[in-house]
C-alpha positions in Angstrom: -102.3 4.4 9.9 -105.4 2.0 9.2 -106.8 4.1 7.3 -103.4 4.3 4.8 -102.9 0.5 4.8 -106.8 0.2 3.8 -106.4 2.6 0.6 -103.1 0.7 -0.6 -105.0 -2.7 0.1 -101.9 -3.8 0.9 -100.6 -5.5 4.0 -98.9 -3.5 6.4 -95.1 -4.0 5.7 -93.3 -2.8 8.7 -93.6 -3.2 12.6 -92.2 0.4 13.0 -92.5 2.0 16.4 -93.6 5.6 15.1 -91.3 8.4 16.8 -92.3 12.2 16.0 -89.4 14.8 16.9 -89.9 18.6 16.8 -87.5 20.6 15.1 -88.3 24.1 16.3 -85.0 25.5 14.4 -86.1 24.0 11.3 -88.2 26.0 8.6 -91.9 26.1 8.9 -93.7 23.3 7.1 -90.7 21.3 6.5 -90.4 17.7 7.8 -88.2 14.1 6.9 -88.8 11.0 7.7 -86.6 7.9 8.4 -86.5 4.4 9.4 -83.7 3.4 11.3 -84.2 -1.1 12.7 -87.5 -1.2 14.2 -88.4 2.6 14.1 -89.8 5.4 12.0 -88.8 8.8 12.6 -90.3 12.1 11.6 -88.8 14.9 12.5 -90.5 18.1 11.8 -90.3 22.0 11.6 -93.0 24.2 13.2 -96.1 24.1 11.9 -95.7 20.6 9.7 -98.5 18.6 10.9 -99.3 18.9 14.4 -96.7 15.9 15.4 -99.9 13.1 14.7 -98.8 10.3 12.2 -97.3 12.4 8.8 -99.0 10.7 6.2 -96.8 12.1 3.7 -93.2 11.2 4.8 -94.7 7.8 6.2 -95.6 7.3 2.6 -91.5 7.6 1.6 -91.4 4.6 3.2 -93.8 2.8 1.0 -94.2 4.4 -2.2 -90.2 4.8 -2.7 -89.2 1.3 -3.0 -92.5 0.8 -5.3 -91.4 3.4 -7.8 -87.9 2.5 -7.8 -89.2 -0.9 -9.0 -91.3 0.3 -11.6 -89.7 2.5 -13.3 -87.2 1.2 -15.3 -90.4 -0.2 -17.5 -91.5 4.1 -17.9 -87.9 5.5 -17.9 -88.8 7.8 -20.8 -92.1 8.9 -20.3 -91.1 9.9 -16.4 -87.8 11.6 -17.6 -89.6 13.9 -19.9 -92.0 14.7 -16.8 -88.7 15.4 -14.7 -87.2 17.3 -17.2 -90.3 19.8 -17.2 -90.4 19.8 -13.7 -86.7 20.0 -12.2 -86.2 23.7 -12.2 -89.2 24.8 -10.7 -88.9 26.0 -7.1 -90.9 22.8 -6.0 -88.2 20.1 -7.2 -85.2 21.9 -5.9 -84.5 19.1 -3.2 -85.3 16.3 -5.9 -82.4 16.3 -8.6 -82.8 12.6 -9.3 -85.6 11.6 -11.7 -86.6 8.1 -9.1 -87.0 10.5 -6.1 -88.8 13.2 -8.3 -91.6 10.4 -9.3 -91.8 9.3 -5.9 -92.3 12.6 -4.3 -94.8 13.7 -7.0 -96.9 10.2 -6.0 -96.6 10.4 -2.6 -98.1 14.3 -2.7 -100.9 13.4 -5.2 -101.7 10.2 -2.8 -101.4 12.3 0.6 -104.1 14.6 -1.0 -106.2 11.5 -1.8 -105.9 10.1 1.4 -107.4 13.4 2.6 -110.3 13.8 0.1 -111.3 10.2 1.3 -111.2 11.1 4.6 -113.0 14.1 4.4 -114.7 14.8 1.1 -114.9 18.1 1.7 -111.5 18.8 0.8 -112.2 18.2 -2.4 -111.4 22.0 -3.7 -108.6 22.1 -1.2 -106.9 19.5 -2.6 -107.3 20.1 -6.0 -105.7 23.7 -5.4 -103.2 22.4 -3.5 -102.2 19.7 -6.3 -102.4 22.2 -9.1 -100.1 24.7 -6.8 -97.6 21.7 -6.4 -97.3 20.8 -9.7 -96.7 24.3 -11.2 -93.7 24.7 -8.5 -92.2 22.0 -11.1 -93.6 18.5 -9.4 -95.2 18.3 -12.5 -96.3 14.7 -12.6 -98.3 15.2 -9.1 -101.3 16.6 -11.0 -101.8 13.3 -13.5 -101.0 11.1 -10.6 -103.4 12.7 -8.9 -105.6 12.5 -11.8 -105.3 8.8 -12.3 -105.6 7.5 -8.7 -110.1 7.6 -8.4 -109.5 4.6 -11.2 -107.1 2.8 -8.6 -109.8 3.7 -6.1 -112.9 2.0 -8.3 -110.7 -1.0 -8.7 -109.7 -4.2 -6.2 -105.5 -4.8 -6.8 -103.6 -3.4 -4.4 -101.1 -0.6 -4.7 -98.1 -2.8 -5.2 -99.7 -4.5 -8.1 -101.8 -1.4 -9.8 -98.6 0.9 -9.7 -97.2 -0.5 -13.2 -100.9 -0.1 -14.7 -101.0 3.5 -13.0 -97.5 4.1 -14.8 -98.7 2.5 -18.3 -101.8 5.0 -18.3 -100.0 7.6 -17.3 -100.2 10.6 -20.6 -97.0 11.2 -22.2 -95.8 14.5 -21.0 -97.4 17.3 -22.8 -100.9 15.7 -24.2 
């Protein structure tokens, strides 16, 4: 959880008592997470992550009220993203083009958060990225991309988001 907070240089926006729930009926690899008052729930299928912190539905909870905000200012450069993107087997579960751009962010920021904690990873997460984004989450890969200049910088996440979104390539170049 520090270690999330500390790459978003943001401070930590919630007092969320974390709650991890098995699923054993759900599909392998599948999880969701909610907040509900003062907790977060993530409630995963067999094999998800172990039932430690899951960075990447934690993330939901951070990253979709972020993009929601910003993207009216980059409605047509993200729709032509989503439009690439929405058929591919990937982006079945995200048929809106605000939860599309979040998901795509929060997987190309999980696999940072990974890299920085283990640079070994490196090839892993490139792979996995790459994989991600030709399942039709299309703007994961650029995210992804564009994220080490987030890193080199000093604004936090909240206010480098619009500047990630403004240097983001038009779909296609």
């Amino acid at each position: 959880m520090a270690s999330l907070w500390t790459y978003l240089r943001m401070e930590r926006h919630d007092n969320f008592t974390l709650v991890n729930t098995p699923n054993l009926l759900d599909s392998h690899f599948s999880a969701i997470g909610a907040g509900y008052e003062s907790y977060y729930y993530s409630v995963e299928g067999p094999g998800s992550t172990g039932y430690a912190l899951n960075t990447h539905e934690y993330l939901h909870s951070i990253v979709n009220v972020l993009v929601r905000e910003n993207y009216p200012g980059c409605r047509g450069k993200l729709l032509e993203y989503y439009k690439a993107g929405k058929h591919g087997p990937a982006s079945r579960s995200y048929r809106n083009p605000v939860v599309f751009t979040s998901e795509c962010l929060v997987h190309a920021i999980d696999h940072r958060l990974a890299v920085k904690a283990d640079p070994r990873r490196e090839n892993w997460a490139r792979q996995r990225v790459a994989s991600i984004s030709a399942g039709g989450l299309v703007l994961t890969q650029s995210f992804y991309d564009l994220l080490p200049e987030y890193e080199r910088g000093a604004r936090p996440f909240n206010q480098y988001l619009p500047i990630l979104l403004e240097h983001l390539p038009e779909y296609g170049n």
